[in-house]
DOBAKE-601407 format. One line per 8 residues: number of its first residue (from 1); for each residue x, y, z of C-alpha. Coordinates in steps of 0.2 Angstrom, whole numbers, always signed. Each point is the difference from the previous one (the first is absolute). Example, Ala and Ser with C-alpha at 12.3 -4.5 7.8 and 13.67 -1.06 7.14 Angstrom:
2
1) +62 -22 +39  +6 +17 -3
***
This chain:
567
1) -43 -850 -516  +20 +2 +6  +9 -16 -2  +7 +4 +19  -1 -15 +13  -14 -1 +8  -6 -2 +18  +4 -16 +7
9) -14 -9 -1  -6 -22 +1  -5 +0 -19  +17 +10 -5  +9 -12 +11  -7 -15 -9  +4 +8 -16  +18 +4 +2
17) +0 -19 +6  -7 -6 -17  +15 +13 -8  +10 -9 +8  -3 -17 -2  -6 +4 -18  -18 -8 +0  -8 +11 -14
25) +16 +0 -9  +3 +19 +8  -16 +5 -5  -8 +13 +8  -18 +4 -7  -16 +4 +11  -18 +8 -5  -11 +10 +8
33) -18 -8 -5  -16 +12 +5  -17 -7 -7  -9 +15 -8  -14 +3 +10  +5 +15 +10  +12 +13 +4  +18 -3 +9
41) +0 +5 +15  +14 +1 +12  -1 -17 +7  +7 -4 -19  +14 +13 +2  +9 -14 +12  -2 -13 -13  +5 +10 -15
49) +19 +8 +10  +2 -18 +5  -4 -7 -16  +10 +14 -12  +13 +5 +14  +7 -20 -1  +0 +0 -17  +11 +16 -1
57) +12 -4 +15  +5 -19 -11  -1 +8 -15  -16 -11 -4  -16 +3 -10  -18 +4 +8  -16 +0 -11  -15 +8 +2
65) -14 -13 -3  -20 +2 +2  -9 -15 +8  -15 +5 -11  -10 -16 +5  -18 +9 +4  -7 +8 -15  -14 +6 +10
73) +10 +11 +13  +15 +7 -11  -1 +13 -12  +14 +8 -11  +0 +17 +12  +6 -11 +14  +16 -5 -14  +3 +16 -4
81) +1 +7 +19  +9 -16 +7  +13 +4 -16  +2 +18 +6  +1 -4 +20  +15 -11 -4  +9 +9 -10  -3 +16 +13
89) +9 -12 +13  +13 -4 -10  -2 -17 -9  +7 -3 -17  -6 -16 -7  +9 +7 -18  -11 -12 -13  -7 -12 +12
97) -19 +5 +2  -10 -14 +0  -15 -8 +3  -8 -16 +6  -12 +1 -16  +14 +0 -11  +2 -19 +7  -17 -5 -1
105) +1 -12 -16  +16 -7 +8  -10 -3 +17  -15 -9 -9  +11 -11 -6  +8 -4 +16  -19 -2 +7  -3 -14 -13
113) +18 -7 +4  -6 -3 +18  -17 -7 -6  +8 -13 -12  +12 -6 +15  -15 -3 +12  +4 +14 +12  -15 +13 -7
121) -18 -1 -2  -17 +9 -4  -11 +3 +16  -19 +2 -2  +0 +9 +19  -6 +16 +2  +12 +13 +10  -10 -4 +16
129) +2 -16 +0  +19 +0 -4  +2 +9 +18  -12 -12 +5  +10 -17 -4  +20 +10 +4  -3 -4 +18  +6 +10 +14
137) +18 +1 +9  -6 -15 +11  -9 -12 -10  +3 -6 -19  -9 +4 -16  -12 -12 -10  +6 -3 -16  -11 +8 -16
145) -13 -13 -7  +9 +4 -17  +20 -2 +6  -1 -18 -10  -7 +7 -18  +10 -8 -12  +14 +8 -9  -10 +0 -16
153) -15 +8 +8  +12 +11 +8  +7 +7 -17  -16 +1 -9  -6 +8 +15  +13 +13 +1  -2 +4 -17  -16 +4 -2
161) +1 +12 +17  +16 +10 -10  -15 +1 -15  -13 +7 +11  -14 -12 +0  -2 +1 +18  -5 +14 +12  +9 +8 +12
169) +3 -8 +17  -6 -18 -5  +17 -8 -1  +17 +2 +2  +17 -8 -4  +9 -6 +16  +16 -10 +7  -2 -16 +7
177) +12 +0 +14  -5 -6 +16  -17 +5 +10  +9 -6 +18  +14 +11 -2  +2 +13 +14  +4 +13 -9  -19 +6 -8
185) +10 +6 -15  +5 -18 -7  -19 -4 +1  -3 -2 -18  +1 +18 -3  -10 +8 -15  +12 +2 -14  -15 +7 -15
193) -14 +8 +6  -12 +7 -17  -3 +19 -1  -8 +6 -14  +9 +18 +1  +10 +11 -10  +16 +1 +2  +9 +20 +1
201) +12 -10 -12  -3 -16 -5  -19 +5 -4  -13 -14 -3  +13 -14 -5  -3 -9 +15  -13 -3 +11  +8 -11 +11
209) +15 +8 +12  +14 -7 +11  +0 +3 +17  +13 +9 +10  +7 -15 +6  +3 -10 -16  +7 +15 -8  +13 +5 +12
217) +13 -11 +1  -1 -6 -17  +1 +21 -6  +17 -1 +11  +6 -15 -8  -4 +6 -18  +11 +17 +4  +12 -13 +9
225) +2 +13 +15  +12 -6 +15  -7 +6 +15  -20 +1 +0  -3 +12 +14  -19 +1 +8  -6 +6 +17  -4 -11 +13
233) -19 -5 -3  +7 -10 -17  +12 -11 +12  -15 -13 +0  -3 -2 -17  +19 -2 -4  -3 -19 -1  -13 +2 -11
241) +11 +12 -12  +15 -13 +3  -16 -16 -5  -2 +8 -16  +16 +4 -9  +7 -18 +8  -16 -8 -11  +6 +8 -15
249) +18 -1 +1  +2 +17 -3  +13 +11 +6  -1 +4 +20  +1 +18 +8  +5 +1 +19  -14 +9 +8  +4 +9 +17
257) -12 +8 +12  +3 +16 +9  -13 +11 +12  -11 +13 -8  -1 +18 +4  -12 +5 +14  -1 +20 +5  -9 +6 +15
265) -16 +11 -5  +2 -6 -18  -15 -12 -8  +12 -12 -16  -15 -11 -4  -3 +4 -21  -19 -6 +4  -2 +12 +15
273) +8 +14 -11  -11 -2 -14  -15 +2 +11  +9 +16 +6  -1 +6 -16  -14 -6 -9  -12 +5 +16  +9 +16 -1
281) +9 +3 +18  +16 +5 -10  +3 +11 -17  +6 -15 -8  +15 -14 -2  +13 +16 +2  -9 +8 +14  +14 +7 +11
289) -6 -9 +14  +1 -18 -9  +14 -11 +3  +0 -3 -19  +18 +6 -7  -10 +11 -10  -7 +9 +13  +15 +0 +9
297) +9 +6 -14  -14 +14 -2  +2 +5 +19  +19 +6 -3  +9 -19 +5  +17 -4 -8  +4 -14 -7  +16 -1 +9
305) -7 +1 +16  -14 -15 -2  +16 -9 -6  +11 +5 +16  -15 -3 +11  -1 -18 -7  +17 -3 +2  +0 +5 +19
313) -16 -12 +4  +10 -13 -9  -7 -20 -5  -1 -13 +11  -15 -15 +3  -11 +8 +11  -16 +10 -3  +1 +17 +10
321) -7 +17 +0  +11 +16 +0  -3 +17 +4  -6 +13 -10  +12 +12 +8  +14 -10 -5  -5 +3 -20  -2 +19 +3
329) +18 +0 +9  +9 -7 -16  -12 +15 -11  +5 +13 +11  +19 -6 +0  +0 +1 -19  -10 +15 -4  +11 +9 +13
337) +15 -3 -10  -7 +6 -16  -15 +11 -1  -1 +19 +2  -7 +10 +16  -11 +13 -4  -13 +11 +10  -19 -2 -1
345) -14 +4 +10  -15 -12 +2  -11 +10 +10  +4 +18 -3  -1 +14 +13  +5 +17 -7  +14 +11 +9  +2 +18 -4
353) +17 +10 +9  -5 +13 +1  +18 +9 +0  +5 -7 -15  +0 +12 -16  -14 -4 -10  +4 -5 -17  +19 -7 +4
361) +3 -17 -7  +14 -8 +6  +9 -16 -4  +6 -12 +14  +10 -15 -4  -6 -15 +3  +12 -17 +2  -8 -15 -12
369) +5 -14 +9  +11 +3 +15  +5 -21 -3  +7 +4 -17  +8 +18 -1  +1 -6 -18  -18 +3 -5  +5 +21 +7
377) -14 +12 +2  -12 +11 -6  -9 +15 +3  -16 +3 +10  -11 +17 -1  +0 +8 +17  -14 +16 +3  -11 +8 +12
385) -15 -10 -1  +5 -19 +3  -11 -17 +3  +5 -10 +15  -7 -15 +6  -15 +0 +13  +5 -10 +12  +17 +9 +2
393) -10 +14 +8  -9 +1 +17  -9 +14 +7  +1 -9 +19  +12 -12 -3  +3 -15 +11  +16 -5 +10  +14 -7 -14
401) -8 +11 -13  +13 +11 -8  -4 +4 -15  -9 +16 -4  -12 +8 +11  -1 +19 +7  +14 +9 +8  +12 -17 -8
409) +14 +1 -12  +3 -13 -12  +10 -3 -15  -5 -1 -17  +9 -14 -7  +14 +7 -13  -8 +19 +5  -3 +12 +16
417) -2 -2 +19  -21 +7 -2  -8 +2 +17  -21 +0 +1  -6 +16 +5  -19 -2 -3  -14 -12 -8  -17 +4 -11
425) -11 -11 +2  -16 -4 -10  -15 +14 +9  -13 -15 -3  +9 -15 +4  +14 +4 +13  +12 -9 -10  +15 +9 -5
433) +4 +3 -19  +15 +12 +2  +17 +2 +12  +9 +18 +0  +20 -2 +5  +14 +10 -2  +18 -7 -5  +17 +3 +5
441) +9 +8 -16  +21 -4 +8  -9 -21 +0  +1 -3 -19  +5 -19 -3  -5 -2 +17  +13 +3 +13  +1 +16 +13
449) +13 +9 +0  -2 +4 +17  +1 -20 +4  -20 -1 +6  -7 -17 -2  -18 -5 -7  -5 -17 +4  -10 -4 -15
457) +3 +1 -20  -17 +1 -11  -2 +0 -18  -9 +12 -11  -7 +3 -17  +0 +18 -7  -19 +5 -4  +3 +10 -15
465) +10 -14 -8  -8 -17 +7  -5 -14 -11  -20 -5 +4  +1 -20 +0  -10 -15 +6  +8 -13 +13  -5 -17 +4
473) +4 -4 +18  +0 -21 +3  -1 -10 +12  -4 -22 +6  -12 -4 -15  -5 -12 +18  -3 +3 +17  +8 -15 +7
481) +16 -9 -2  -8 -14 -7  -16 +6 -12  -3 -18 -1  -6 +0 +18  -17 +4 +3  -15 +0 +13  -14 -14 -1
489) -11 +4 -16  +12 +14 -9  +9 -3 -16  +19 +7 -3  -6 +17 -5  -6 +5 +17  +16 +2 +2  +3 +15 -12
497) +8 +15 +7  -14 +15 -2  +17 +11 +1  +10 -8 -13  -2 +16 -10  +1 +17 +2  -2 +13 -13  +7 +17 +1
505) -6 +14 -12  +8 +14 +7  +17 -4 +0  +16 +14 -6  +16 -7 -4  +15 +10 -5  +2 +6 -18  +16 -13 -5
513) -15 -12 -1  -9 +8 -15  +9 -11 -11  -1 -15 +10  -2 -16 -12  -12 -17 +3  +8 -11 +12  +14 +13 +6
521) +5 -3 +18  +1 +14 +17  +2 +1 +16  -11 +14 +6  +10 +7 +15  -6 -6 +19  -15 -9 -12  +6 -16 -9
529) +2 -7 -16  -10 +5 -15  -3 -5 -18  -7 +7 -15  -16 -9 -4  -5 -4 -17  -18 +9 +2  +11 +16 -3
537) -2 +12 -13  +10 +17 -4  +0 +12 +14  -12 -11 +10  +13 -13 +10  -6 -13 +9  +11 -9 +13  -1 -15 +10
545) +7 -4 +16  +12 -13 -1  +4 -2 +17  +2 +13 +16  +17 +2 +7  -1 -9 +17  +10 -15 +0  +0 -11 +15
553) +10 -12 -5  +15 +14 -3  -3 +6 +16  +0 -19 +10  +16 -3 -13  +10 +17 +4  -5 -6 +21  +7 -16 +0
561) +16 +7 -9  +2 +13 +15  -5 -14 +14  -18 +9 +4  -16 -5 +2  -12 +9 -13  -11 +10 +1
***
């Protein structure tokens, strides 16, 4: 990421203080610490600018660290994507991948350092009846019939759990803090709990793990990082982080708390996603409609824009929901700026002018990009038989309709003013399959000599030199704003837009698209914005739709700049 100042922000501000007053010594050094046990998605996009973007701006260091504490949910694809999605966005953690398992021995050893100084001890109590004796938020926990082991019994205890004599679930290693305490965190917390599970890279050393909360802090204060940075739901179990690394007398991060990222429409729960995927309501983790950064990234998104879209939301201490619409505004904005227009039709209707010489081919220039005269043009095959879209013609058409329809003239984006002089329509169905026009020769580049106006521009796609493709059209993977929100008796998935996807066989794109490479950006004029998919192969492009071109937010923006109302 750009070492450029960032958006001001409460955790910026409280770094430029500790700059200033030199607390860390001028240090600077963050991580961004996913556990392995799904992919990113782009809730973790906010953390990971934040996290790398402060780094950059103080000229700091940020790691990249896996919280791989749960050998039963993580495998080594989840590394690999999470090692890819952060490097997409733009983190560079140079040498510094690590992981909590790389800590393990040092963490075992802290475990029986807190067990020798009376503030740990072996539980015999089953799960159920951990929950059981926490308490509520109103009334105190009972203390475990086993808090007072000896420190001995402890030890020998512990050991023999690290060599696998006992089976899982029948006890566990916790901190004996204070069962009163208001905060249910501080409630003698597990520590150890055994697990007799392969680890994806420590494999069967162990068969007792840490849990989160015992390896967090003490990863942060073995990479001696500054500034821990975590979402809002961790802000409760800060004093428990804080319990820990005072106990040891070990080196003590400053964690800070900022809100998570909510969208509107958009599911971030890695549980729920994985049922998504695993029950088969979606291709995959890098579905195009996921809000994993794989299955953004595979819809067309830029990295730049999630990263201008998380600056704008900005960071503050309250949990919110933003709208979807803001997140397509900023992909719009960008791919404006840098991605070609061509012409393709997604639902063909053939056009034959009849007063155009058969077997002419003409070429019509074509502007690439009319925001960056840089990126020049190109040529586009013009001839007598074109494809234009269906809805851009109407046999009766209603009031405001001015596109094609008979006895109309329109023009032929970069081309001719065509009028429609006749339709064929299938004899069995009534439907029509062909228009007849003729065109206007003294129009070409589309302007009349004469001074006659048109009041509507198609676009077109010669026949004899169309390119046959497949486009994926998407929309909400949810019906509602909130997919969490169902009716009495109905599970998220209710909530599943049957319409999310829409495939189109039939689709003819202009010839410059032959060559079009995996992951190569559009805009398909009047359409939206399109990417190559991956499922492509050699003169069988498949594109998906990143996002159509409506922008509301552009539209209320350009409004209140003029002093009106929008639309």
């Amino acid at each position: 990421m750009n070492p450029t100042p960032g958006p001001s922000n409460f955790v910026r501000d409280i770094v430029i203080e500790d700059l200033k007053t030199g607390k860390y010594g001028g240090r600077v050094h963050t991580r961004f610490p996913p556990e392995p046990n799904g992919y990113l998605h782009i809730g973790h996009a906010k953390s990971i600018n934040l996290n790398f973007g402060l780094a950059a701006e103080f000229g700091g260091k940020c790691n990249l660290r896996f919280d791989d504490t749960n050998p039963s949910k993580e495998e080594t694809e989840y590394v690999d994507s999470i090692v890819k999605d952060v490097r997409w966005l733009g983190g560079d953690w140079e040498d510094r991948l690590f992981y909590a398992s790389d800590y393990f021995d040092q963490l075992y050893d802290w475990a029986v350092q807190l067990i020798k100084s009376g503030n740990a001890y072996v539980c015999d109590l089953t799960g159920d009846q951990v929950r059981e004796y926490r308490g509520t938020l109103t009334e105190p926990g009972k203390e475990s019939p086993w808090r007072n082991r000896s420190i001995d019994d402890n030890l020998d205890l512990f050991e023999r759990m690290r060599a696998g004599e006992f089976p899982d679930g029948t006890r566990t290693l916790r901190a004996k803090i204070d069962m009163a305490s208001k905060n249910l965190n501080m409630r003698d917390p597990v520590m150890y709990r055994i697990l007799h599970a392969e680890h994806h890279r420590t494999g069967d050393k162990w068969c007792i793990y840490p849990m989160y909360d015992f390896t967090h802090g003490q990863s942060d204060s073995i990479e001696r990082i500054t500034h821990s940075i975590c979402t809002l739901e961790f802000e409760d179990h800060r004093p428990l982080y804080d319990w820990y690394v005072e106990q040891l007398g070990i080196y003590h991060p400053q964690q800070i708390e900022f809100d998570r990222l909510n969208l509107t429409y958009t599911l971030l729960s890695k549980r729920k996603l994985l049922t998504l995927v695993q029950d088969g309501h979606v291709s995959g983790w890098d579905d195009p409609r996921m809000p994993t950064i794989s299955g953004i990234r595979r819809r067309g998104y830029t990295p730049e824009a999630l990263r201008n879209f998380c600056n704008a939301i900005g960071v503050s201490k309250t949990n919110g929901t933003i709208e979807l619409g803001l997140l397509e505004h900023f992909l719009r904005e960008d791919l404006n700026k840098r991605v070609p227009r061509v012409m393709a039709v997604l639902r063909p209707l053939r056009v034959v002018i009849d007063n155009y010489p058969e077997g002419l081919v003409e070429e019509m220039e074509a502007v690439n990009n009319p925001e960056d005269a840089a990126m020049g043009t190109r040529k586009v095959p013009f001839s007598r038989v074109l494809y234009i879209e269906q809805d851009d013609f109407k046999e009766v058409p209603p009031k405001q309709f001015y596109r094609l329809s008979p006895g109309r003239e329109v023009r032929l984006r970069y081309g001719y003013f065509i009028a429609c002089t006749g339709v064929v329509k299938d004899e069995k169905t009534g439907e029509i399959v062909e228009i007849h026009c003729t065109y206007d020769p003294a129009t070409r580049g589309g302007n009349a000599p004469d001074g006659r106006k048109v009041k509507s521009t198609i676009h077109w796609v010669s026949a004899a030199h169309a390119i046959d493709a497949q486009v994926r059209l998407y929309d909400n993977l949810f019906t509602r704003e909130d997919p969490n929100q169902t009716d009495e008796g109905e599970n998220f998935t209710a909530n599943l837009n049957p319409r999310s996807l829409e495939v189109l066989t039939g689709a003819k794109l202009e010839p410059s698209l032959r060559d079009a490479v995996e992951g190569g950006r559009y805009q398909f004029e009047r359409l939206g914005y399109f990417c190559v998919d991956l499922d492509s192969a050699p003169g069988k492009p498949v594109f998906n739709r990143t996002v159509a071109l409506r922008d509301a937010y552009a539209r209320i923006e350009k409004a209140q700049q003029g002093g009106q109302k929008p639309k």
